[in-house]
C-alpha positions in Angstrom: 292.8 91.1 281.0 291.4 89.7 284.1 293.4 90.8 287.5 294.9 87.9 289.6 293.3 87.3 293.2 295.6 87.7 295.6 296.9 85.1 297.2 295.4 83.6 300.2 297.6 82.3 303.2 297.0 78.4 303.4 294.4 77.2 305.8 294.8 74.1 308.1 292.2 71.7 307.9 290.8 70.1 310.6 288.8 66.7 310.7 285.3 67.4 311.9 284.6 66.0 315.6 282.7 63.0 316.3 279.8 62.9 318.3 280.8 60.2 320.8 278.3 57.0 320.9 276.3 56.1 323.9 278.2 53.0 325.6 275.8 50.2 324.4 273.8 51.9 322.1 275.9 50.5 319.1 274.8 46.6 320.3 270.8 47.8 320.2 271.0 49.5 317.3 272.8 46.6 315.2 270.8 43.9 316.0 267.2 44.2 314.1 263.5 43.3 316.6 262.6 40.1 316.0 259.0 40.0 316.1 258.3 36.7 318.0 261.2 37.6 320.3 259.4 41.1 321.2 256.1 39.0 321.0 257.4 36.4 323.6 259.3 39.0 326.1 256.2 40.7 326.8 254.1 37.8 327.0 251.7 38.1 324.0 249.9 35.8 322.0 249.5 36.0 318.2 245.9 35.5 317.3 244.5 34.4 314.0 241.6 36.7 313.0 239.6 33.5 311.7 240.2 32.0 315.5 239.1 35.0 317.0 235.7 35.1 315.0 235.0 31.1 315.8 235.3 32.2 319.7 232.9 35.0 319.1 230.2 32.9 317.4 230.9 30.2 320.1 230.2 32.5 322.6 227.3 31.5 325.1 227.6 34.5 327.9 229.6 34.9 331.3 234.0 36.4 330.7 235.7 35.4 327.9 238.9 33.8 329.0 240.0 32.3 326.0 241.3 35.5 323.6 242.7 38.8 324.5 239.9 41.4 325.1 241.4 44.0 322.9 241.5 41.7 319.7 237.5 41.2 320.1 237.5 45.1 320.1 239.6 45.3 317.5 237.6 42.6 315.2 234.1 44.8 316.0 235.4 48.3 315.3 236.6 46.7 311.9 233.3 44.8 311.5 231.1 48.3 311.7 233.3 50.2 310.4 233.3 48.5 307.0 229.5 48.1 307.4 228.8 52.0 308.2 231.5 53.3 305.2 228.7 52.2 302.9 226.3 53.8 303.2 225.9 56.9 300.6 227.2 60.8 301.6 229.1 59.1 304.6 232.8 60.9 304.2 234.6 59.3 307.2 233.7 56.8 310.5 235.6 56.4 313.4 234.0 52.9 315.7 235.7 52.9 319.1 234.6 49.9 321.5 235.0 49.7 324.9 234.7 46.3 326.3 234.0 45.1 329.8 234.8 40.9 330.8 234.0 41.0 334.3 231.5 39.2 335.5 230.5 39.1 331.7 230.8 40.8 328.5 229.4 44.3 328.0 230.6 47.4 326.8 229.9 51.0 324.9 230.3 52.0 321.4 231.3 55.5 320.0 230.5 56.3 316.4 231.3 59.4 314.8 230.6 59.9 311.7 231.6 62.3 309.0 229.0 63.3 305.8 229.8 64.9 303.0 228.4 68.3 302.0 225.6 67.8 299.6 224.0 70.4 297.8 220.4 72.0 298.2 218.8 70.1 295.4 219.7 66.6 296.5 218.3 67.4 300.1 215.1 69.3 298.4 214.6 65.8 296.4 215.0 64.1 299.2 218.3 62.4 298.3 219.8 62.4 301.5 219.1 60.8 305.2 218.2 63.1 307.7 220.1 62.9 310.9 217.7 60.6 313.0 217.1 58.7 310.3 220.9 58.2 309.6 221.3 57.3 313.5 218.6 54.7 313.2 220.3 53.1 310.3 223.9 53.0 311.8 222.0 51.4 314.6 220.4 48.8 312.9 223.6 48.0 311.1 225.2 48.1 314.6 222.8 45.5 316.2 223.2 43.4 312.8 227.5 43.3 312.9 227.3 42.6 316.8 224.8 39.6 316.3 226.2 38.2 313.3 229.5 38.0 315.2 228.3 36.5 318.4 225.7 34.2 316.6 225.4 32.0 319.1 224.1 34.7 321.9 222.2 37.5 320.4 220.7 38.7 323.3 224.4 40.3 323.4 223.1 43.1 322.4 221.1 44.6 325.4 224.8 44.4 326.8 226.1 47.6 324.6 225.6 51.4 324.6 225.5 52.7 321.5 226.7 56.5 321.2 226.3 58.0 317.5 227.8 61.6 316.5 227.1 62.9 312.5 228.8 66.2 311.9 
């Protein structure tokens, strides 16, 4: 037979406290971004990747005043990046562009590239680039994106420093 527990006096319960809200944060919270609105208080344009590209092959030398520096960066890194990921036994690439408009476009270019490990018989046959000749290649695909894009001024390209890194 089990034993009874004893009995336990009653305990009062309390509601639990609640944390206090910020004055005003309940208004910010409540109301969702709007995109155009953020787009609009700090002054940026929205830029069609399609109208980007025409400016680039427009684009006969001296600044470019008609689209946003960073979106022409952003539209090469992309450009390279897709063009370097295919190359066989390449793991990762990372493109960074550095752009400068004044008193006309130059800039540098950072790719570092991962391979992936490959084995002793695949190098032995010959199977895989060695590093120079990999850096040659990204470099000739480099100068290939950067004149495709500006078609219309392909001496563009003695404007860019190319830096490669394979690890």
């Amino acid at each position: 037979k089990p034993t009874p527990k004893p009995k336990e006096p009653p305990t009062e319960e309390k509601p639990t406290p609640k944390p206090k809200e910020a004055p005003g944060l309940a208004e910010t919270t409540k109301k969702p971004l709007n995109r155009e609105e953020v787009m609009k208080k700090y002054g940026l344009k929205d830029i069609d990747e399609e109208e980007v590209e025409k400016v680039l092959e427009n684009y006969k030398g001296g600044a470019m005043t008609t689209i946003d520096i960073e979106r022409v960066e952003l539209t090469l890194m992309n450009k390279i990046k897709k063009a370097i990921i295919g190359i066989p036994n390449i793991k990762s690439v990372e493109v960074m562009v550095f752009l400068e408009n004044m008193p006309e476009l130059e800039g540098d270019m950072k790719v570092l590239i991962e391979r992936e490990n490959t084995g002793l018989l695949s190098r032995l046959m010959g199977g895989v680039m060695k590093e120079e000749e990999l850096k040659e290649h990204i470099i000739d695909i480099i100068e290939m994106e950067i004149k495709k894009t500006f078609r219309g001024y392909p001496e563009i390209i003695e404007k860019f420093n190319v830096n490669i890194e394979i690890h």
